[in-house]
Backbone as JSON, one array per atom type, in Angstrom:
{
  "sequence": "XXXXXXXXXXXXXXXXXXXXXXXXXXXXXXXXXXXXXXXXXXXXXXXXXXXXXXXXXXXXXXXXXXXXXXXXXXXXXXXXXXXXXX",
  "N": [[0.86, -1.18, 0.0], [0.54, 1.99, -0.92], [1.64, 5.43, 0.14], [0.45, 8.64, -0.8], [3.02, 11.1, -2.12], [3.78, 13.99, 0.41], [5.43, 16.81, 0.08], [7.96, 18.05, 1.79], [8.91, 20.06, 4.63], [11.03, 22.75, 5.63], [11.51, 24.16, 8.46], [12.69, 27.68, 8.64], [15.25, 29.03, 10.41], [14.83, 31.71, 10.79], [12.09, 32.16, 11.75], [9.79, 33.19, 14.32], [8.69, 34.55, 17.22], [7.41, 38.34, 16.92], [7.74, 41.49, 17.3], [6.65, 44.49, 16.09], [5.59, 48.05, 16.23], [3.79, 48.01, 17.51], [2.53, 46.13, 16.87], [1.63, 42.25, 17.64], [3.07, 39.15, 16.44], [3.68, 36.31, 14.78], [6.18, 34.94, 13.05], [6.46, 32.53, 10.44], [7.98, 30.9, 8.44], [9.11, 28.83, 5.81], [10.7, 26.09, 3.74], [9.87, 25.43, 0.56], [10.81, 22.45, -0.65], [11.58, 22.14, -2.97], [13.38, 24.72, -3.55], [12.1, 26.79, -3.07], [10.55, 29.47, -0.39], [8.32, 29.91, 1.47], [5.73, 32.39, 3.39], [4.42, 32.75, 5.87], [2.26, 34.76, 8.04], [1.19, 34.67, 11.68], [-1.17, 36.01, 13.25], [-2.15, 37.78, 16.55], [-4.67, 37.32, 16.8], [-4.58, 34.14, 15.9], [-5.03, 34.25, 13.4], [-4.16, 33.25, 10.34], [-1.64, 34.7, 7.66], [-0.78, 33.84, 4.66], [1.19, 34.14, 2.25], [1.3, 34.13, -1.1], [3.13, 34.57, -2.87], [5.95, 32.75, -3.64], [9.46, 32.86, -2.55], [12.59, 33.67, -2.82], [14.54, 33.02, -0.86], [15.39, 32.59, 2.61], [15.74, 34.87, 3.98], [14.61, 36.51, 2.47], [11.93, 36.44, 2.52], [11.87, 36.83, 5.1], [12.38, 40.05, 5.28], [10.26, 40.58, 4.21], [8.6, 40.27, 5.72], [9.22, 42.01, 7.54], [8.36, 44.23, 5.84], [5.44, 44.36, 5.58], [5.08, 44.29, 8.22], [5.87, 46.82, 9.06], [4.87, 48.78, 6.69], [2.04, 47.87, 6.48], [0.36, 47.65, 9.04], [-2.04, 47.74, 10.51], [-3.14, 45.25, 9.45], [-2.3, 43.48, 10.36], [-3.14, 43.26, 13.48], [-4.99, 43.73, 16.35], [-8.25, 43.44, 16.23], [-10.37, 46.04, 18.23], [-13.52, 44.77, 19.13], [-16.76, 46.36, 18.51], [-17.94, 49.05, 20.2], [-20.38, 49.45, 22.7], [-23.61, 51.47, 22.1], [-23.84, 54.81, 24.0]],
  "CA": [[0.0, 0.0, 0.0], [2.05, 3.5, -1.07], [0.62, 6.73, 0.37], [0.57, 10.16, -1.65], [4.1, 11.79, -0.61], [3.88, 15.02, 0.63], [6.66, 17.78, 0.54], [9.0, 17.84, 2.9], [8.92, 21.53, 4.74], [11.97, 22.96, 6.34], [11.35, 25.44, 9.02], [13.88, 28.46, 8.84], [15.74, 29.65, 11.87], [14.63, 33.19, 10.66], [10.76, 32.12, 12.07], [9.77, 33.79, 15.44], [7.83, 35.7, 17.55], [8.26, 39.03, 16.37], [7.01, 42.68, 17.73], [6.79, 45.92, 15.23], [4.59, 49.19, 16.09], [2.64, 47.48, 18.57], [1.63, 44.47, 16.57], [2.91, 40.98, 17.69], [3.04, 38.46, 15.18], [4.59, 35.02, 14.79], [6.34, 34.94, 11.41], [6.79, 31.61, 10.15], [9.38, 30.99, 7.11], [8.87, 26.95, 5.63], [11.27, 26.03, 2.62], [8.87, 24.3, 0.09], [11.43, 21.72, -0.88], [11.67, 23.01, -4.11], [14.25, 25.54, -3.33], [12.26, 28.0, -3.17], [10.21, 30.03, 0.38], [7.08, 30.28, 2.09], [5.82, 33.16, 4.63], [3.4, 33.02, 6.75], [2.18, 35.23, 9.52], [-0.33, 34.58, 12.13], [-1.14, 36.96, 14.13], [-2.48, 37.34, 18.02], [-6.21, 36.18, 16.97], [-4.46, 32.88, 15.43], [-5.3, 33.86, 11.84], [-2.79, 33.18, 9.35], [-1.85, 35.83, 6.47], [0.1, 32.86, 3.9], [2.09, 35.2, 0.77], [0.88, 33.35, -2.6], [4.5, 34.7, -3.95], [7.45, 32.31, -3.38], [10.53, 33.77, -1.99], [14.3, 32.68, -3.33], [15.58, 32.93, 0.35], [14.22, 32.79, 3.88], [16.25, 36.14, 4.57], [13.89, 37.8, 1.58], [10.95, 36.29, 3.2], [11.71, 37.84, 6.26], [12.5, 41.11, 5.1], [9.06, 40.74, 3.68], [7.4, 40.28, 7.03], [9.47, 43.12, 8.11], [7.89, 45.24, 5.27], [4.74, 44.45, 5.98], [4.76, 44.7, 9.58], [6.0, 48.54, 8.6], [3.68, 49.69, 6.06], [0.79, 47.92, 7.01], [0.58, 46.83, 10.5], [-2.96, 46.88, 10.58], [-3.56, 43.96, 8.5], [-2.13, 41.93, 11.82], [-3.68, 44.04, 14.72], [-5.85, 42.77, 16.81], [-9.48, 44.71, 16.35], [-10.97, 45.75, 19.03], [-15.17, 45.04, 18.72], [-17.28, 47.99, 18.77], [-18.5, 49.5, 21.43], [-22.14, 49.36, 22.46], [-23.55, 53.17, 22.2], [-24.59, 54.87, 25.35]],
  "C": [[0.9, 1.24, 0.0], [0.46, 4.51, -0.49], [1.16, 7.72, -0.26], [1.67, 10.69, -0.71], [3.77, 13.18, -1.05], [5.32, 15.89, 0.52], [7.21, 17.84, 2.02], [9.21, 19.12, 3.46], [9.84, 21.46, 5.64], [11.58, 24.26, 6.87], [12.82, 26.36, 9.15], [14.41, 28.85, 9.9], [15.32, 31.11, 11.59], [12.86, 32.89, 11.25], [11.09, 32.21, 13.52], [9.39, 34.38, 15.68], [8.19, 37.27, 17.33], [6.34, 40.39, 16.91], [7.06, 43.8, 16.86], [5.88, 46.59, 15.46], [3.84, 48.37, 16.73], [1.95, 46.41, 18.17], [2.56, 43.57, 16.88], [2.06, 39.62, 16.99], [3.94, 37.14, 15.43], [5.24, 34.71, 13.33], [7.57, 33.61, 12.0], [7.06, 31.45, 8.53], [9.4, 29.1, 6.51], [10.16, 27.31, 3.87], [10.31, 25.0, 1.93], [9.36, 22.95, -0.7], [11.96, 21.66, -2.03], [12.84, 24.1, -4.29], [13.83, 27.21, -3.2], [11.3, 28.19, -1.02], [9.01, 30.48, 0.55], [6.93, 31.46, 3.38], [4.64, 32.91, 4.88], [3.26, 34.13, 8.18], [1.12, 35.35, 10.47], [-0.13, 35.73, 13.25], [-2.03, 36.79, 15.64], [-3.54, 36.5, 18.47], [-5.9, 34.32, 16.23], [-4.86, 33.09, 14.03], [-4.12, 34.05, 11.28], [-2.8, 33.9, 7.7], [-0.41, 34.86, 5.83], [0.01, 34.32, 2.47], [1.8, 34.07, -0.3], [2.54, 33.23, -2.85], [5.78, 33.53, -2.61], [8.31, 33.05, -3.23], [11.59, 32.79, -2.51], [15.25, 32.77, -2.03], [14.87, 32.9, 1.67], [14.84, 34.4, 4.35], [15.49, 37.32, 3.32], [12.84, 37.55, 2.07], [10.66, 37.1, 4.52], [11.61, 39.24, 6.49], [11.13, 41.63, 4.21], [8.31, 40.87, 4.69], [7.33, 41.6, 7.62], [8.92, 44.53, 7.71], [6.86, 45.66, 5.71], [4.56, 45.01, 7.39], [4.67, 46.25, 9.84], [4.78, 49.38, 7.93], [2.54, 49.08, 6.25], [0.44, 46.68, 7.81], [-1.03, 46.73, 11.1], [-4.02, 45.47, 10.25], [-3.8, 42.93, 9.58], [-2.24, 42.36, 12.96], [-4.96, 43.47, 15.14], [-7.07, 44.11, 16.89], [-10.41, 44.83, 17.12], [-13.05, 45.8, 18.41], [-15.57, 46.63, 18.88], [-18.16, 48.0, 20.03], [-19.75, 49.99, 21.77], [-22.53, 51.3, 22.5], [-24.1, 53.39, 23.72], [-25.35, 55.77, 25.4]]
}
């Protein structure tokens, strides 16, 4: 009996909890066995913001998280509900 093989994912040492402008984030970095780079970043509510685009390094991946986290840090902020009126 053979089972369907899966890819083989290498986590980067560049993945880690990670603080910018008041958002904290977990950026996770996978090599897709392929040679090329996955990003992911979940943020405080546990949702995960996965990059379509492949990366040719985990140190461009990261410097991708780092972008983001910069120019738009609300993407991965945690929102507060609204507030009942009074």
């Amino acid at each position: 009996m053979s089972t369907a093989e899966e890819p083989e994912f290498i986590k980067s040492d560049l993945s880690r909890p990670l603080t910018r402008n008041g958002v904290s984030v977990n950026v996770e970095i996978y090599g897709d066995g392929e040679g090329r780079w996955i990003l992911e970043v979940v943020d405080e509510e546990n949702a995960s913001h996965v990059w379509e685009h492949r990366f040719a390094s985990d140190g461009e991946a990261f410097a991708e998280a780092l972008r983001a986290l910069d120019e738009e840090p609300l993407e991965f902020a945690v929102q507060q509900g609204d507030q009942p009126a009074q």
